[in-house]
VMD Tcl script that builds the backbone (N, CA, C; Angstrom):
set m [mol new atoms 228]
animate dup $m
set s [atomselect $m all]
$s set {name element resname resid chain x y z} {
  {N N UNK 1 A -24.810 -3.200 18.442}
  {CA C UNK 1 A -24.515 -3.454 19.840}
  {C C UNK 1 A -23.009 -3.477 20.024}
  {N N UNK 2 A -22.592 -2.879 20.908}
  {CA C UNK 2 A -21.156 -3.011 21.321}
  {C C UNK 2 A -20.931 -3.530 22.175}
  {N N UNK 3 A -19.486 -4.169 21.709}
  {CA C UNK 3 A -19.127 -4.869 23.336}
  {C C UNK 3 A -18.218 -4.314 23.722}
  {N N UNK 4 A -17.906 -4.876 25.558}
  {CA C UNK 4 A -17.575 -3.794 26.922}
  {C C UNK 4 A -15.857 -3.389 26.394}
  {N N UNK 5 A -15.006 -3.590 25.333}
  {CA C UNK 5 A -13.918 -3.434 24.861}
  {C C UNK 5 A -13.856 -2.110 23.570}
  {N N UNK 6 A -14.869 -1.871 23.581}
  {CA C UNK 6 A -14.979 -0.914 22.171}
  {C C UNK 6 A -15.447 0.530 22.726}
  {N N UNK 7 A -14.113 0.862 23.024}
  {CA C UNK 7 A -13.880 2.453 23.116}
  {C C UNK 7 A -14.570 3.185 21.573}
  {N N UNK 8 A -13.663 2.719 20.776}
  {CA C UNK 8 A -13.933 3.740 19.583}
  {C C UNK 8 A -14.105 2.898 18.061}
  {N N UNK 9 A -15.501 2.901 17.913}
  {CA C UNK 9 A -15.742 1.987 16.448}
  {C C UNK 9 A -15.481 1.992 15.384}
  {N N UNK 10 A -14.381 3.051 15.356}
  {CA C UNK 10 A -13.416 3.534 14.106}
  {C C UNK 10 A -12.072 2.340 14.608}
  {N N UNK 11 A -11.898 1.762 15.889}
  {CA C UNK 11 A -10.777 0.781 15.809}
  {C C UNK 11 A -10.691 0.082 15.120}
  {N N UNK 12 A -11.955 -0.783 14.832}
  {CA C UNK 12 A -11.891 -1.947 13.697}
  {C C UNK 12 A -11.650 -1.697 12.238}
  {N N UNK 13 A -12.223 -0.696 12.123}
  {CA C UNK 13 A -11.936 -0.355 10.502}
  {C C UNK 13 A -10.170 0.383 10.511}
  {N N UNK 14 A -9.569 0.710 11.728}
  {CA C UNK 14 A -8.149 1.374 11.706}
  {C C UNK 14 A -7.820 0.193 11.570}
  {N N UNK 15 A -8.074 -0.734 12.288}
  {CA C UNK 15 A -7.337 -2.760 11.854}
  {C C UNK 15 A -7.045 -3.052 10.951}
  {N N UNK 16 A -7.783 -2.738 9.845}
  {CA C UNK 16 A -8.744 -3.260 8.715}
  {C C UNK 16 A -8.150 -2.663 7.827}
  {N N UNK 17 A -7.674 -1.478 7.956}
  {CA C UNK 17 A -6.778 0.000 7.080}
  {C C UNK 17 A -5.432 -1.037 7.436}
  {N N UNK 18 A -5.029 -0.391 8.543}
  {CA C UNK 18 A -3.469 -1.327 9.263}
  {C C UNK 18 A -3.298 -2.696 8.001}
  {N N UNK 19 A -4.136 -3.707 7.876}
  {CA C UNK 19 A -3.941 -5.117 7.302}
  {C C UNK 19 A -3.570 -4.858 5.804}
  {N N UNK 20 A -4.471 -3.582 5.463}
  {CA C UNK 20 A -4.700 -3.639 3.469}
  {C C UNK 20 A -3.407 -3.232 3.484}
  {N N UNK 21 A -2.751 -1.797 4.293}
  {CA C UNK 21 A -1.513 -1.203 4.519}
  {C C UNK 21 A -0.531 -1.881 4.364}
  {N N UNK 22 A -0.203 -3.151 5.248}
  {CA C UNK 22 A 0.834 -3.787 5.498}
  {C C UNK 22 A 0.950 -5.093 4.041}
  {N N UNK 23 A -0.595 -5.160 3.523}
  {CA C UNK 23 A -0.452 -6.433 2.627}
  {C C UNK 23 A 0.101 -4.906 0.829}
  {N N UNK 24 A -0.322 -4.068 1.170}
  {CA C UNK 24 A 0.287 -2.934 -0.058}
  {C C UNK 24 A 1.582 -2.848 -0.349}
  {N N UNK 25 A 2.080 -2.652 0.918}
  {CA C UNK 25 A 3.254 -2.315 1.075}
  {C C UNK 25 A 4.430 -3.494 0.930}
  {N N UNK 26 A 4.092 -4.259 1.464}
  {CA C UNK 26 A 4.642 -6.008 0.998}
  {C C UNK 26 A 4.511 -6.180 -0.838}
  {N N UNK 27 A 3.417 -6.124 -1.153}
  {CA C UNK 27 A 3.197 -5.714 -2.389}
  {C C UNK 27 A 3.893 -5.128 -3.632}
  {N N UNK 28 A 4.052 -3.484 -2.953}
  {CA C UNK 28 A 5.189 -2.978 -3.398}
  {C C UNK 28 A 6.360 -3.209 -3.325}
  {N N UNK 29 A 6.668 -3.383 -2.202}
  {CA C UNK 29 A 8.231 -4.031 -2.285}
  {C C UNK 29 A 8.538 -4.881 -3.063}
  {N N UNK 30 A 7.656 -5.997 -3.037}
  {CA C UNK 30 A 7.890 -7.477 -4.403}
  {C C UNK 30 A 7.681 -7.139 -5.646}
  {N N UNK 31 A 6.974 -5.712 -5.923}
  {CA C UNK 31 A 7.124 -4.993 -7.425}
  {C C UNK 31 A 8.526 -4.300 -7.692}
  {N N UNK 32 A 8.664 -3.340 -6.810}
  {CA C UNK 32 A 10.143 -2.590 -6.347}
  {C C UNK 32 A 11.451 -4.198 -6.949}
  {N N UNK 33 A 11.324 -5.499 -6.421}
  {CA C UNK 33 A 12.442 -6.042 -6.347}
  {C C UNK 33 A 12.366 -7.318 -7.876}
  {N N UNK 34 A 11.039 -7.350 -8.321}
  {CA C UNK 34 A 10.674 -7.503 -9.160}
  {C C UNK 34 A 11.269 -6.514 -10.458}
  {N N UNK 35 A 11.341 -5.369 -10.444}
  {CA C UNK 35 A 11.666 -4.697 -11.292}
  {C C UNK 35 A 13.330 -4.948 -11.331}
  {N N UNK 36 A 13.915 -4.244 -10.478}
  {CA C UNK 36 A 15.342 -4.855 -10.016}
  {C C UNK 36 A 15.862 -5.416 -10.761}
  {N N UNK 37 A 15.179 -6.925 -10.674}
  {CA C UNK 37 A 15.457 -8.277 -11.307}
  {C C UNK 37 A 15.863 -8.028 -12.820}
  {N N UNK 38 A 14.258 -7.124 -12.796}
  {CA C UNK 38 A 14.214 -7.411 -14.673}
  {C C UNK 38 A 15.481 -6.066 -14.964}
  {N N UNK 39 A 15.493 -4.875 -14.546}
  {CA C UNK 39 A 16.561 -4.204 -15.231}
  {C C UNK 39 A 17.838 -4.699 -14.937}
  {N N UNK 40 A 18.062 -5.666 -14.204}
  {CA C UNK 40 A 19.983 -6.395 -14.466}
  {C C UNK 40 A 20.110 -7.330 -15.140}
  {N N UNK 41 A 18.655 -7.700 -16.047}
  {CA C UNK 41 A 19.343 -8.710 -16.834}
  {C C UNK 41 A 19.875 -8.254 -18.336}
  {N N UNK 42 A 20.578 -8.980 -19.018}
  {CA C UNK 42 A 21.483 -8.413 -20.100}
  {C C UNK 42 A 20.710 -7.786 -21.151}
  {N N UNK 43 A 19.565 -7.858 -21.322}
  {CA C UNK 43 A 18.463 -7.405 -22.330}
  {C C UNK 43 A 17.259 -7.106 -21.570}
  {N N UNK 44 A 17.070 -6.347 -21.113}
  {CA C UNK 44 A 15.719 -5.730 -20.046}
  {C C UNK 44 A 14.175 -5.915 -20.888}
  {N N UNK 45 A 13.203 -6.648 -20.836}
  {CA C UNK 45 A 12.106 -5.939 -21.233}
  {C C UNK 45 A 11.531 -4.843 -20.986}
  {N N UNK 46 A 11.790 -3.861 -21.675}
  {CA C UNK 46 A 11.153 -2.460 -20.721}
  {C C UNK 46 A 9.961 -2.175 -21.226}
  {N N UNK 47 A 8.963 -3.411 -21.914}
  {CA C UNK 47 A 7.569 -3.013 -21.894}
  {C C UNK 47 A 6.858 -3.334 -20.241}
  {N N UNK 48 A 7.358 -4.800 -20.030}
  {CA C UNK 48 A 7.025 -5.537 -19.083}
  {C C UNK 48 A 7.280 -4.580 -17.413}
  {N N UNK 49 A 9.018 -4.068 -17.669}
  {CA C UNK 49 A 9.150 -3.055 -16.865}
  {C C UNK 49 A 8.050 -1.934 -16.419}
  {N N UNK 50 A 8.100 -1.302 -17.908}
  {CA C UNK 50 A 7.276 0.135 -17.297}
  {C C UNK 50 A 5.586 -0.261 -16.990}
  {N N UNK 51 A 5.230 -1.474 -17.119}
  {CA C UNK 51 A 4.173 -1.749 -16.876}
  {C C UNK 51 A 4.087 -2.346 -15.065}
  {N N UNK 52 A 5.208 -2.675 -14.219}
  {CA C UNK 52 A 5.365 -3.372 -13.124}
  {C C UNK 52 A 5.238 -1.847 -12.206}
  {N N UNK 53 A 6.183 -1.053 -12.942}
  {CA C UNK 53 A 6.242 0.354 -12.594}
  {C C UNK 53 A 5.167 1.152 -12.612}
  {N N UNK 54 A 4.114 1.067 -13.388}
  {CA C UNK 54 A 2.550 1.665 -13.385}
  {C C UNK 54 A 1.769 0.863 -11.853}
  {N N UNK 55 A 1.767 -0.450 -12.256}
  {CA C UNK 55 A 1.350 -0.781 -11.006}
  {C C UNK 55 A 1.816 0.067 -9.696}
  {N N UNK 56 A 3.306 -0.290 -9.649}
  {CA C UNK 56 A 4.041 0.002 -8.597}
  {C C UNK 56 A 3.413 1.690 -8.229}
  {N N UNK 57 A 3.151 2.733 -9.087}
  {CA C UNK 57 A 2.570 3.548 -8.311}
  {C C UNK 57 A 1.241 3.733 -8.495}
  {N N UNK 58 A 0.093 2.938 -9.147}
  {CA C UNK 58 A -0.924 2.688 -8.453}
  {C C UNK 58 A -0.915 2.126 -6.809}
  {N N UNK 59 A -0.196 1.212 -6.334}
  {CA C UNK 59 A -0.002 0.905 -5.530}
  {C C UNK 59 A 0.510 1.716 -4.006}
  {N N UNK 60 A 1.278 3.075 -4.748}
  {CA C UNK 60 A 1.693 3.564 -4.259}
  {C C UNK 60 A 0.553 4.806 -3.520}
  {N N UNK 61 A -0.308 5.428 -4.533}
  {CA C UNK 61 A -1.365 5.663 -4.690}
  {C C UNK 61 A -2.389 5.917 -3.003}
  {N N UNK 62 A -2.839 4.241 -3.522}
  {CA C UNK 62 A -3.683 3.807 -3.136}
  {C C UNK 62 A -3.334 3.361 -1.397}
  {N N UNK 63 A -1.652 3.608 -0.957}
  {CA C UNK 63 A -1.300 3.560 0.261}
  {C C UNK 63 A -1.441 4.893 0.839}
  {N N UNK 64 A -0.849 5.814 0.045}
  {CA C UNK 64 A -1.124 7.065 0.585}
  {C C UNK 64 A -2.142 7.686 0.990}
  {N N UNK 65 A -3.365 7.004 -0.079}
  {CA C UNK 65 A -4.746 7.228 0.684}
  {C C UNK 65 A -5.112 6.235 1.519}
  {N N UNK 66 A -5.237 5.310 1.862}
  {CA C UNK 66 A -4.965 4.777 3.583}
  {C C UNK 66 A -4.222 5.005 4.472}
  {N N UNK 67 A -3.187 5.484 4.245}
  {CA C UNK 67 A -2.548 6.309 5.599}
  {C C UNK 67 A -3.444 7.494 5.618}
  {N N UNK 68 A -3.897 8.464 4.969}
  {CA C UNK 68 A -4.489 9.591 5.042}
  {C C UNK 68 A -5.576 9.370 5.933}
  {N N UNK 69 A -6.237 8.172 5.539}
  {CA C UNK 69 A -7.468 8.011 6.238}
  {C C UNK 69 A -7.202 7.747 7.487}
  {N N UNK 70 A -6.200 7.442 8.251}
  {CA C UNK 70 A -5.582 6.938 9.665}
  {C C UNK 70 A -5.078 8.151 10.161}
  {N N UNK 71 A -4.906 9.236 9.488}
  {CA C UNK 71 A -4.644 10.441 9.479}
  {C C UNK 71 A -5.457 11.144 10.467}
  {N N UNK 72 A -5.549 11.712 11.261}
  {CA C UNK 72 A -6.594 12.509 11.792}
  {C C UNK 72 A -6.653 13.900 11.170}
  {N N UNK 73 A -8.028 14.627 10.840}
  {CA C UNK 73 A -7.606 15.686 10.410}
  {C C UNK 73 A -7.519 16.759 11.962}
  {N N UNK 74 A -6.721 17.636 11.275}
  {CA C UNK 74 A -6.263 19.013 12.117}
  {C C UNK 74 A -6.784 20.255 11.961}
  {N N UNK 75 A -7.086 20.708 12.405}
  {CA C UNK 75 A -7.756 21.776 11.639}
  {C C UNK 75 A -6.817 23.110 12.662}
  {N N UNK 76 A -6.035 23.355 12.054}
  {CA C UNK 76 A -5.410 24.787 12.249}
  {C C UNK 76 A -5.824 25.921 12.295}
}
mol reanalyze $m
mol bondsrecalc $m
mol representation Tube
mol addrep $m
């Protein structure tokens, strides 16, 4: 059942995309500044590193396919 506000029932799930989006991307950034951290200090762990960095583009990943999906396709 819909109610008298619901043009298009793909809005809620675009919400829903929008929220995971914005909590990813926050995400990444605190990996991004996280890493930062660890390569200025005088002895870097670069196991710990390249492992923040795997995340970091899983993360990266997994945004690109939610924007895609917000994507409309085109068909040319």
């Amino acid at each position: 059942m819909m109610s008298m506000n619901d043009d298009d029932p793909s809005d809620d799930s675009d919400i829903a995309i929008e929220r995971r989006l914005a909590e990813l991307r926050e995400e990444h950034k605190d990996l991004d500044d996280a890493i930062q951290a660890l390569e200025e200090r005088y002895q870097p762990d670069m196991l710990q590193i390249a492992r923040l960095k795997k995340k970091k583009l899983v993360l990266k990943d997994e945004i690109i396919r939610l924007e895609d999906q917000l994507t409309p396709d085109i068909i040319a």
